[in-house]
N, C-alpha and C positions, 0 to 999 in steps of 0.2 A: 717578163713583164716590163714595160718600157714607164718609167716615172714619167708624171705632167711636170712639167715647164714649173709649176706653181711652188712646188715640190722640191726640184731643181733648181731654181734660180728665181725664186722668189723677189718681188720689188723691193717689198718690208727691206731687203738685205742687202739688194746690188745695186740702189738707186743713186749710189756714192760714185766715186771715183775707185772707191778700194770696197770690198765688202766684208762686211763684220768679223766671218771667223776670221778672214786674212791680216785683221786688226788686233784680235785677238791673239794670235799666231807670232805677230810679230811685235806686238807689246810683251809678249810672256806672260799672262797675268792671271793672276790663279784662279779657279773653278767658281768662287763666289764673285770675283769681280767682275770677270767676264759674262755672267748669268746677268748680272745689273748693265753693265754694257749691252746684251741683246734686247733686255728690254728698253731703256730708253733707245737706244738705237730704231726700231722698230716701230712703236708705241701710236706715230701717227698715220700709219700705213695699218695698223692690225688694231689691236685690242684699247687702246687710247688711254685713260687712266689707270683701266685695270692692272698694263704693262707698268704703269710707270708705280704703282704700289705695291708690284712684285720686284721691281727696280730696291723697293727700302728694304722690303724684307731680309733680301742677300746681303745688302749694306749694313743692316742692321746685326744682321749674322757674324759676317766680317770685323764689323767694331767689337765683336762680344768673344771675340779670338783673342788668348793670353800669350798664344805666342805665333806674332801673321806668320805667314808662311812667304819671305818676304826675302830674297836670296842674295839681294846689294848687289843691284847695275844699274847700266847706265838708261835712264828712259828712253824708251821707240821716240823719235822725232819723227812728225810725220806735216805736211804742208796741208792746211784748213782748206784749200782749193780740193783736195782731193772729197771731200765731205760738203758736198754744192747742195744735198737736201735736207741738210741741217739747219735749227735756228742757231741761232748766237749760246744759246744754253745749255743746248744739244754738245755743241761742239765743245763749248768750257767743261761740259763735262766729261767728255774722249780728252781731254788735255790731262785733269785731274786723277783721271784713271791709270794713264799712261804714268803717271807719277807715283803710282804705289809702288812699285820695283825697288826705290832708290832705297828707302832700309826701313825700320820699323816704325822711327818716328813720323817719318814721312808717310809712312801707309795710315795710321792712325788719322792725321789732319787730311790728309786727303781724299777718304771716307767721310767723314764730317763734313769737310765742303761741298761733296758729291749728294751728300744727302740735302743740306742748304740747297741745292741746284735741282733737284727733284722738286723739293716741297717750292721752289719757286717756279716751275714747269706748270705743276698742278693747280697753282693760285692760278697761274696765267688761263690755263683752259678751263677752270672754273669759270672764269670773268667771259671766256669766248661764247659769244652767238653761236648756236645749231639751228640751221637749218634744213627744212624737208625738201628735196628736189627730185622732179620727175622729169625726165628725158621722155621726147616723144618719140624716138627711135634710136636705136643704137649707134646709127651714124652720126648722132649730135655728139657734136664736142663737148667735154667735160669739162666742167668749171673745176679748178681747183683752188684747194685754201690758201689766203694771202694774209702777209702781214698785216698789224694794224696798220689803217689809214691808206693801204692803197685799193683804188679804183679796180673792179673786175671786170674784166677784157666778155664779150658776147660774139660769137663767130656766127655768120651765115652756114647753117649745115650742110649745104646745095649751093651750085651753081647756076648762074641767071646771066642772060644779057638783056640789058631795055636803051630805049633812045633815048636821043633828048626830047624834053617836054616829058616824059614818063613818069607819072606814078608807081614808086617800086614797092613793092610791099615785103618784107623781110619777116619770116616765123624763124627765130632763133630756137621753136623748139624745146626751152625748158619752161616748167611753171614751178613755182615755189611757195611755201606755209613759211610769211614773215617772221619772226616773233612779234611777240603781241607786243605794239606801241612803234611798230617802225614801220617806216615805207621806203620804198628803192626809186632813189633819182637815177634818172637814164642820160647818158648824150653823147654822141660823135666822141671818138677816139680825133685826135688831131692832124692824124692824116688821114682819116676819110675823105675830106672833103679833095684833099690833093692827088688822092690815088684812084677817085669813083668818080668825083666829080658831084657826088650824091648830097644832099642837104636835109638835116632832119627836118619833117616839114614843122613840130611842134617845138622846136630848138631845143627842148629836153623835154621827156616823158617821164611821167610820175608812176606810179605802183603803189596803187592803194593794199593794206593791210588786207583787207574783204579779197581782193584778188586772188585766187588762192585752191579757187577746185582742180580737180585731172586736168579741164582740158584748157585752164585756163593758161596759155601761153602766153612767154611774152614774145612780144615781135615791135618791130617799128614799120615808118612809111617816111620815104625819102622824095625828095622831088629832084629828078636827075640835069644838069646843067648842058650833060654831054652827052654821045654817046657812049657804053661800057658795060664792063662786065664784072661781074663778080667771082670767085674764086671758090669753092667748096673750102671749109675752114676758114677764111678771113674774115679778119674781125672788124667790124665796123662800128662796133656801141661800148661802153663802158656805162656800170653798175656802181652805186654805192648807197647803201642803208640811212637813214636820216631816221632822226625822232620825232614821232608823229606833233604836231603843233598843238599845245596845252588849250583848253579848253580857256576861250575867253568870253569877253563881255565888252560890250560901246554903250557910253554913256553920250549922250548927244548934249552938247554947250552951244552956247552966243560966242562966246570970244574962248580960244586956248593960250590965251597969257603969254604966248610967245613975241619975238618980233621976227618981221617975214622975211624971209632969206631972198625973196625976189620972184618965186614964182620958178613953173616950170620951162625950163629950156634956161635959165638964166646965170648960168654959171660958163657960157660962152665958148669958143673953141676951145 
């Protein structure tokens, strides 16, 4: 019987530079530590907090040892490049693991910090937005998770040529279930306009909350300067979430107590 790929060489585990066992292998590091090692290693690729509170369990296990198992040498060094799909916590915590080795004191605090590092993993994705996304076909590009505050990149899933003067019309393909209270500002990546030629005709598109059934796609519409083509994959748009605008109220007055700045246009070249 021939193993799947999934099986074999799972993402959970080779999306690094080095993969898990081979970290484990070559830290040394004993059966409970390295168990808390595949789970946070893993965690956002598979089972997401459930791994990371199997992550305590071993830890917890570990600290509750009277005597580690803990042989005194020297820690596995290993370069943070090699670990590209980790966060910064992720990685502090392959640091602190790698440190149990050195003798018992050290295995002790550095159980304790590892677990600090967990339970501040899980605050974080507590805090994180989910949401629901529908791909209209499997050749659409996959949006993946980014840190906070950065822009999510939208690709054309097809290829297109139009002229100039053209009307282009672009179905990126995915539709999404906001969370409640947010809407998605849309607009040009900053070399679209240098690499297409293309102009979003509403200069940024909005995404109302309500938007949100099957076939409710987002897509933009450009007005082309030149003639061009589009690429299958290229991204053309960036995303980002906004909090919907609080419900207000206009009182209407004779005068606003102010004094006048001059009017519009008035602040000159």
């Amino acid at each position: 019987m021939t193993l799947s790929e999934e099986l074999t060489n799972p993402k959970r585990y080779t999306s690094n530079g080095i993969e898990c066992w081979d970290f484990w292998l070559r830290a040394e590091l004993d059966p409970l530590i390295a168990s808390a090692v595949k789970y946070v290693w893993r965690y956002r690729h598979k089972n997401g907090l459930e791994d990371l509170n199997k992550a305590l369990v071993f830890l917890d296990k570990a600290s509750s040892l009277e005597y580690p198992p803990v042989t005194q040498r020297d820690p596995y060094v290993f370069d943070v490049s090699e670990l590209p799909d980790m966060s910064a916590l992720q990685t502090l915590f392959m640091v602190q693991a790698s440190l149990t080795v050195v003798n018992d004191i050290i295995y002790k605090q550095c159980i304790k910090n590892m677990k600090e590092i967990v339970n501040k993993i899980i605050e974080f994705e507590d805090d994180m937005l989910d949401i629901k996304i529908k791909y209209r076909t499997e050749s659409v590009p996959r949006i993946e998770t980014l840190s906070k505050g950065d822009w999510i990149d939208l690709a054309c899933p097809y290829s297109l040529e139009y002229k100039k003067g053209d009307t282009v019309t672009v179905n990126f393909g995915v539709a999404m279930e906001l969370p409640s209270g947010y809407e998605a500002h849309l607009a040009p990546r900053s070399s679209t306009f240098q690499h297409t030629g293309l102009i979003l005709t509403n200069g940024v598109g909005v995404i109302d909350n309500s938007y949100n059934g099957d076939n409710d796609y987002w897509g933009a519409k450009f007005y082309a300067t030149r003639d061009g083509a589009i690429e299958q994959g290229q991204r053309l748009c960036q995303f980002r979430l906004m909090e919907n605008q609080p419900e207000l109220t206009f009182t209407e007055v004779h005068h606003l107590g102010n004094e006048d700045r001059g009017g519009y246009g008035s602040t000159g070249k």
